[in-house]
C-alpha positions in Angstrom: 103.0 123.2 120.9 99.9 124.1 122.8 99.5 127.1 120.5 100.1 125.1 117.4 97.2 122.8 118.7 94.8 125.6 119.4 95.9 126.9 115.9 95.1 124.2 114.4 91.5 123.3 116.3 90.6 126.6 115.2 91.0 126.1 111.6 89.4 123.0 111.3 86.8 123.9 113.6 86.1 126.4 111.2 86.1 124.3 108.3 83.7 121.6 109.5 80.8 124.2 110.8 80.6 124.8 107.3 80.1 121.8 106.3 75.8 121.0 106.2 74.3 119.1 109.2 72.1 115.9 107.6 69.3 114.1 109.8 70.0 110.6 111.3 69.5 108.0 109.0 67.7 104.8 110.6 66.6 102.8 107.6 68.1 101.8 104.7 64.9 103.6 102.4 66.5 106.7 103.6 69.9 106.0 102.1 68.5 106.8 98.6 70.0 103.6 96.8 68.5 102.5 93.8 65.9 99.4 94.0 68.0 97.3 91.9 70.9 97.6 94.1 69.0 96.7 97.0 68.2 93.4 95.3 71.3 92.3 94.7 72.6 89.6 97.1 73.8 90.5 100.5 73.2 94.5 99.9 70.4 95.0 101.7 71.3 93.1 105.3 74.8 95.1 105.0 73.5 98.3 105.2 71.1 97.7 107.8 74.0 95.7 109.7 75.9 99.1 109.3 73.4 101.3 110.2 73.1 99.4 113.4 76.9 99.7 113.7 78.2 102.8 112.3 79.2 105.7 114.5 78.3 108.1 111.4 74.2 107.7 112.1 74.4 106.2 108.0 75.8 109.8 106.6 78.3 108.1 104.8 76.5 105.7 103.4 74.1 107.9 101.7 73.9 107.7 97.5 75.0 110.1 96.3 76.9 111.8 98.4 79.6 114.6 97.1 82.6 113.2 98.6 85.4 116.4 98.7 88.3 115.8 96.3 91.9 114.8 97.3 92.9 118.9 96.2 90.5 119.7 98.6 91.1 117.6 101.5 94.9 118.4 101.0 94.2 122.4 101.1 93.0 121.8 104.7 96.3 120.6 105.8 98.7 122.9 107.5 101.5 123.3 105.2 103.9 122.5 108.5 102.6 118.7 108.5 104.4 118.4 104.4 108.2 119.3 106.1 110.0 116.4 106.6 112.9 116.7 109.0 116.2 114.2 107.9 117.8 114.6 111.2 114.5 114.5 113.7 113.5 111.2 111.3 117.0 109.6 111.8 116.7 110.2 115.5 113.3 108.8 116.4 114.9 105.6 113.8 118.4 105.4 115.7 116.1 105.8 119.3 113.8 103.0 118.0 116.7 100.3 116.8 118.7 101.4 120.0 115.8 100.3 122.3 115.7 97.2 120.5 118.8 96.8 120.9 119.1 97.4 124.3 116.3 95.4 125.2 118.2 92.1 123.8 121.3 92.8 125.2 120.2 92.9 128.4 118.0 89.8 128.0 120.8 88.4 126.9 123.0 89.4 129.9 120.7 88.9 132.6 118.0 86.0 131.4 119.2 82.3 131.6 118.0 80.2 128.4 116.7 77.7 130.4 113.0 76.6 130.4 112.8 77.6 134.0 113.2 81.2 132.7 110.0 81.1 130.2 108.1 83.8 132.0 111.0 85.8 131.9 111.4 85.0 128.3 107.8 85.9 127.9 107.7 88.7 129.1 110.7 90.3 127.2 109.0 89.2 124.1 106.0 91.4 125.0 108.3 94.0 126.1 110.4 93.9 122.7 107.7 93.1 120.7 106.3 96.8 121.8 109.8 98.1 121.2 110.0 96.8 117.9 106.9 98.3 116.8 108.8 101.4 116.6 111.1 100.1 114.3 107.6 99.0 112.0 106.3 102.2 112.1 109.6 104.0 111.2 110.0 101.6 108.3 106.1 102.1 107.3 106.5 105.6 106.9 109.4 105.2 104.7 106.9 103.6 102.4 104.8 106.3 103.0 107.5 108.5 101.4 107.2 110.2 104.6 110.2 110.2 105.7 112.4 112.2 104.7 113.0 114.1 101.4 116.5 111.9 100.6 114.7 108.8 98.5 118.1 106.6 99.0 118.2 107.6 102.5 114.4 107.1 103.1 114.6 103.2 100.7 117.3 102.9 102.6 116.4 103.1 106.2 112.8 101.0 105.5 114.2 98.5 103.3 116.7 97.5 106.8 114.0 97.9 109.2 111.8 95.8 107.4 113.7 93.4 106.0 115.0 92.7 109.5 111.4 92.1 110.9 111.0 89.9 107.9 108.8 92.2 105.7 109.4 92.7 102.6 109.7 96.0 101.9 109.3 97.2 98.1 106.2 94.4 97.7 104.6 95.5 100.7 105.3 99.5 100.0 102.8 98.3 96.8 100.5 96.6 98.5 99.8 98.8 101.1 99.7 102.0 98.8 96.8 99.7 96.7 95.0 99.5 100.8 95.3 103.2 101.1 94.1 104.3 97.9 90.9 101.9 97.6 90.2 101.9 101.6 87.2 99.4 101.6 86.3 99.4 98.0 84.2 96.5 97.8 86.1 95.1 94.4 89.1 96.9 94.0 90.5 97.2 97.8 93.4 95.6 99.0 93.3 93.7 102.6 90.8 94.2 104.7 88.0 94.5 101.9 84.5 94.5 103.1 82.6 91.1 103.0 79.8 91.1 100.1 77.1 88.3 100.2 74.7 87.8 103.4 76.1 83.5 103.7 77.8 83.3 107.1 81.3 83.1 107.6 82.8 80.5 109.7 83.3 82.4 112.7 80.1 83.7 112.7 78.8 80.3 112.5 80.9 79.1 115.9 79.6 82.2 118.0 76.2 81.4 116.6 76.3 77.6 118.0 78.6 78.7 121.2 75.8 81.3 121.6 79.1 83.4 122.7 80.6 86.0 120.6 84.1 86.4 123.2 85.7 83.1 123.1 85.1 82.9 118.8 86.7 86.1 119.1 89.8 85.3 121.1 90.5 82.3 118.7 90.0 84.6 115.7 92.7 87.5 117.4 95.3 85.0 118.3 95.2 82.9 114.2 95.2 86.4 113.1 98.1 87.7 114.8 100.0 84.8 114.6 99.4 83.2 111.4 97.3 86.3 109.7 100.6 88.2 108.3 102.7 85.9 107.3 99.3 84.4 105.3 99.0 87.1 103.4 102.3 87.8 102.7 103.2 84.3 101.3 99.8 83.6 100.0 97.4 86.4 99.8 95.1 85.4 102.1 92.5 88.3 103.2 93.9 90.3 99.9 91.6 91.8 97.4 89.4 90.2 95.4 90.3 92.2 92.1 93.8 90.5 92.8 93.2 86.9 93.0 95.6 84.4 94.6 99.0 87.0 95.1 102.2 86.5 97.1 104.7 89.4 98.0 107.7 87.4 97.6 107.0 85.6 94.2 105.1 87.9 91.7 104.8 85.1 89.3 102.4 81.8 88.0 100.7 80.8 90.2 100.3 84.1 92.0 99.7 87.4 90.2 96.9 85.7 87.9 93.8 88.3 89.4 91.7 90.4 86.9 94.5 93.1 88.3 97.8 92.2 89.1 99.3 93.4 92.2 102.6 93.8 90.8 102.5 94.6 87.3 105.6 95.9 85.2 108.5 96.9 87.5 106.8 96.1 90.2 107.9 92.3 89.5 111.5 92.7 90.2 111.0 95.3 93.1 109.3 92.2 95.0 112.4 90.4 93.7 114.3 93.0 95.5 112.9 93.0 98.8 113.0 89.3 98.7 116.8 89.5 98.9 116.6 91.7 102.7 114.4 88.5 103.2 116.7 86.0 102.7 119.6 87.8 104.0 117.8 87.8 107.4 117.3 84.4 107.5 120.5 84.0 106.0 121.9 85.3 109.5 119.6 83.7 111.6 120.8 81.0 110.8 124.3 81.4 110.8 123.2 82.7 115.0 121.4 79.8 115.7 124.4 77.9 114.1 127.2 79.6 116.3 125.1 80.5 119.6 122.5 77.9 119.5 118.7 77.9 118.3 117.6 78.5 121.8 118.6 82.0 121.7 117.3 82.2 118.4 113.8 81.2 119.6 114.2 83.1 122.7 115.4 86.5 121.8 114.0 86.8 117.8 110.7 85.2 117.2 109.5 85.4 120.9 
């Protein structure tokens, strides 16, 4: 592995010294952008606010720029990282679901489901939560057609894992390819699209009064983390702009109305398929919390 590393360090050490060295770039004149796009509303204080920021000293905000094409990019990669292994991929899936499961059992076994216990509790929900993250990241590269070469197998295998964590896999699989593709394209991105405009968002107005960036920041992690997901999943909220109002479980009026729709064509009863893994999921939850009590529910599922 060591070799394979050095291998590879060579190569694409090789690669970038060919690449040309550019100066710093300190002010926005320097970027070359045309005066009429400077004008425009909120343009201007961006850039500077990313030259300020950026770890790229303004390089890639230069107009103009030759950006190298996806043929060429891909002609850099090793022809080792394209082989998918089935077996190696069902392992590191079985490890991550048996961790999981092995985690709860024990909770189960050992953990009273009394309210005495909630630092116990809490802590296996940090503890799972981290396990679990293994199972997300198996099922996201199953939607990243990265997982093996068996499409069933690989549909299969994410479609479970995600529907079990309550993500809907086939609407989400879209979505996300839409976020990859147009990576912070200011119109046409998808999630996490760059703010436009130099009027103040609500956030920046609290740390503004507080005088305190760190507790505004702390609220802002703990709404995102808690409510952020399943708000964009069921509404849309921090989607693209190109998009409009959309929902990942209901591709119809009143979602899906943007100047693009997010699930056009068959894409409308694939989010209709992943909406069944949904409702089978909660389908057994509660047929658990029915039988073994809601407690345990809470507790051991949602944390």
């Amino acid at each position: 592995l060591a070799a394979i590393g050095r291998q590879r360090r060579q190569r694409f050490g090789r690669a970038s010294a060919m690449l040309p060295r550019k100066a710093v770039v300190t002010k926005v004149e320097e970027l070359g952008w045309a005066e009429v796009d400077l004008k425009a509303e909120g343009i201007r204080e961006q850039l500077e606010k990313a030259l300020r920021r950026g770890g790229m000293s303004g390089k890639a905000l230069v107009a103009g720029k030759k950006y190298p094409t996806r043929k060429e990019v891909m002609d850099k990669i090793p022809e080792d990282c394209f082989k998918k292994d089935t077996f190696k991929s069902m392992m590191y899936a079985a490890s991550s679901v048996g961790q999981c499961a092995l985690c709860a059992f024990l909770a189960w076994k050992f953990i009273p489901l009394t309210a005495a216990a909630w630092p116990l509790w809490t802590m296996y929900a940090v503890v799972q939560g981290t396990l679990a993250t293994g199972m997300w990241v198996i099922a996201h590269e199953c939607g990243h057609d990265a997982f093996c070469d068996q499409k069933w197998l690989q549909t299969a295998v994410g479609y479970v894992l995600h529907s079990i964590m309550l993500a809907p896999y086939q609407s989400w699989q879209r979505s996300h390819a839409i976020h990859h593709a147009k990576t912070n394209h200011l119109t046409q991105g998808e999630t996490h699209v760059p703010k436009v405009g130099s009027k103040p968002r609500i956030w920046e107005k609290a740390s503004k009064a507080l005088g305190a960036r760190t507790p505004v920041a702390i609220v802002r992690t703990a709404v995102r983390l808690l409510l952020g997901w399943p708000a964009y999943i069921f509404f849309g909220a921090s989607g693209g702009p190109a998009y409009g109002r959309t929902s990942h479980v209901w591709p119809y009026k009143p979602f899906n109305q943007g100047e693009k729709e997010l699930f056009p064509g068959r894409f409308k009863n694939k989010v209709l398929q992943a909406d069944v893994g949904i409702v089978a999921t909660l389908a057994a939850l509660f047929f658990w919390g029915k039988a073994l009590g809601w407690a345990s529910v809470i507790a051991m599922y949602v944390g």
